[in-house]
N, C-alpha and C positions, 0 to 999 in steps of 0.2 A: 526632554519631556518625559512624565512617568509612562513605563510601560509595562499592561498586564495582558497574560496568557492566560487564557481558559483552557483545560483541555478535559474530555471524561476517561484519558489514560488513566489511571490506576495511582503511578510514578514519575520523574520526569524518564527519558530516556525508555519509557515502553515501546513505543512507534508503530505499537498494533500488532509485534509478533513477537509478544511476551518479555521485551528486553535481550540485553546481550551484559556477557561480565561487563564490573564497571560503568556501566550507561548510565547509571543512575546517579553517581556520583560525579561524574563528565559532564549532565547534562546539568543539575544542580551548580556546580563550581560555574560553567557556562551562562546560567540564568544570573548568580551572583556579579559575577565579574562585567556582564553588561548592566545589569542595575534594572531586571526583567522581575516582577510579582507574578508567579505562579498562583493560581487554583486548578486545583485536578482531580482528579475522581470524581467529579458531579456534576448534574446536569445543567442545562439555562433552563430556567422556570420559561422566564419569557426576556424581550427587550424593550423598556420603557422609552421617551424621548431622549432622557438624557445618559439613563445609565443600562446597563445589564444584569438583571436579577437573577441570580441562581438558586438552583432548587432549595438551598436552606436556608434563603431569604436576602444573603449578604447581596449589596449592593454596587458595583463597579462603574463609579460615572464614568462619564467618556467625550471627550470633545468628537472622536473619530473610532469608529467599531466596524470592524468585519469579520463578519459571522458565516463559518462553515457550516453548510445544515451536514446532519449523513446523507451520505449514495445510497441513491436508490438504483433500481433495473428503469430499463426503459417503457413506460406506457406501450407502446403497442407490442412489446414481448407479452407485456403480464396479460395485456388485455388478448394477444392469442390462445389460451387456453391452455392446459394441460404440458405446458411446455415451462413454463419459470415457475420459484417459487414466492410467498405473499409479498416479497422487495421486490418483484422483477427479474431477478439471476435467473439462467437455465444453472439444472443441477445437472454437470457431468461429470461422465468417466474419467480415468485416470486418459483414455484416450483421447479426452475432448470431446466425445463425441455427445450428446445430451443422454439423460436415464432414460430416455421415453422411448425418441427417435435416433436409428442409426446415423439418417444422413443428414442429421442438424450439429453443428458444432459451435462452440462457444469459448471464445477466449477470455484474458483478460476481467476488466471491471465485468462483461455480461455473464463470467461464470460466476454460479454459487459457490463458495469454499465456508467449510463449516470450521468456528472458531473455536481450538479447543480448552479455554478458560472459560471461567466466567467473572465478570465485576460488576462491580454495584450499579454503573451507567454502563451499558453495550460499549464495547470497542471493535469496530471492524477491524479486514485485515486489508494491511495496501497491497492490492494486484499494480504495483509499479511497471516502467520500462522494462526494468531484465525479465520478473520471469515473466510477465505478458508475452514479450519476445520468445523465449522457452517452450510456453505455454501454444504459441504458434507455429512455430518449430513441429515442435508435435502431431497437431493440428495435421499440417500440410501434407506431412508424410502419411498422415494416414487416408487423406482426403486422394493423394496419389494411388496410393495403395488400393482405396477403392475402386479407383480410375481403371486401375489395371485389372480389375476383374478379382485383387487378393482380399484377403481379412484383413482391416485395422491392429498391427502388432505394437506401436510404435505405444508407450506409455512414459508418463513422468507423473509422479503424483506432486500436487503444487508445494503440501511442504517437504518433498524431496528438493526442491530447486534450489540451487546454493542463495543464500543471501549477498547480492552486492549490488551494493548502493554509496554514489557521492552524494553526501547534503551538502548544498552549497548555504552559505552565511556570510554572503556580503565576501570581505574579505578573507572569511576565517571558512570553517565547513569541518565535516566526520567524515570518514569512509568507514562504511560496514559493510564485515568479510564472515560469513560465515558458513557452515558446512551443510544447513538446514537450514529454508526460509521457517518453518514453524518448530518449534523444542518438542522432543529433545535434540538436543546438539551436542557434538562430542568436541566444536571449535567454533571460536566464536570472538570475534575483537572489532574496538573501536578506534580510530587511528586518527585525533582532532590534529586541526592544522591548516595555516594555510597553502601547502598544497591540495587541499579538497579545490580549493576555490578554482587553482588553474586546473586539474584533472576535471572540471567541469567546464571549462571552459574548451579545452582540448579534446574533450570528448564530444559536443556540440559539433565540433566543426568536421570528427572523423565520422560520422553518424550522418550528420547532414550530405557529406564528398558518397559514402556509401549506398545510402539511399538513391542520391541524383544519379548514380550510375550501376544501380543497380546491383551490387556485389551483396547480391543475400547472404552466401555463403562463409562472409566474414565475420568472425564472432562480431 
């Protein structure tokens, strides 16, 4: 059956944190070789019964559609006041900690991180597994730290966080390795194949053994 991708990436292979060498041409030969129609850069006008209208009118019927809205913050953050900005995000420190309040912190989807391109439809940036993990890592140390009577030292700024990410696809999937979750990056590669698929598989099951027993302290 045909199948099309809408995205308001820019390119194929953007993924929200402005591309990596070659992504663009990985992700293209990828869409080709499954027999996948692209549209990208633009927004959905709206979704009719049968089809999905996008902002410059073209048409995508559809027997079956699913539709990603953007992330937002959570209702009762925004609606606490003086604490998130107009999405919802708390805006913090590079220590996690919130711009307002010392002892509020924020990981993850609920921190704000400022995107630093622009395109013609908004692209967020994904606060995924790693650096979320990272991201609370941080966190904790400093949340200790307070414990203890010190100052919050512990800092990572989120596009300091290396980029590493498996996409899984079925049987196929990318791994992305790079030196900087946001550019500039001085390294940066896309590695298709299906080993993505079992290192996603395999890494479910160490993640899950880690959790259940609790070993934070393993990458």
């Amino acid at each position: 059956m045909p199948l099309t991708y809408v995205s308001a990436e820019p390119f194929p292979g953007h993924f929200g944190i402005g591309g990596l060498p070659h992504g663009e041409s990985l992700l293209t030969m990828f869409l080709r070789k499954e027999r996948i129609d692209a549209h990208l850069g633009g927004p959905i006008d709206h979704v009719a019964a049968d089809a999905v209208v996008l902002g410059d009118g073209t048409e995508i019927p559809f027997s079956y559609a699913m539709v990603v809205p953007p992330f937002t913050g959570q209702e009762v953050v925004r609606r606490a006041g003086m604490l998130s900005d107009g999405q919802g995000y708390v805006r913090v420190r590079d220590t996690y900690q919130s711009e307002k309040y010392d002892d509020v912190y924020a990981v993850g989807v609920a921190a704000a991180v400022d995107v630093p391109w622009q395109t013609p439809t908004p692209v967020g940036i994904p606060k995924t597994g790693f650096p979320t993990e990272v991201m609370a890592h941080t966190a904790a140390a400093n949340i200790a730290a307070q414990i203890r009577g010190a100052e919050p030292a512990r800092t990572k700024a989120f596009g300091d966080i290396r980029a590493v990410c498996v996409m899984d696809a079925g049987n196929n999937g990318v791994i992305i390795l790079a030196d900087r979750m946001l550019p500039p990056r001085k390294h940066g590669v896309l590695i298709p194949g299906p080993q993505a698929h079992l290192m996603k598989l395999g890494f479910e099951k160490y993640f899950l053994w880690k959790a259940r027993h609790g070993y934070v302290t393993l990458p």
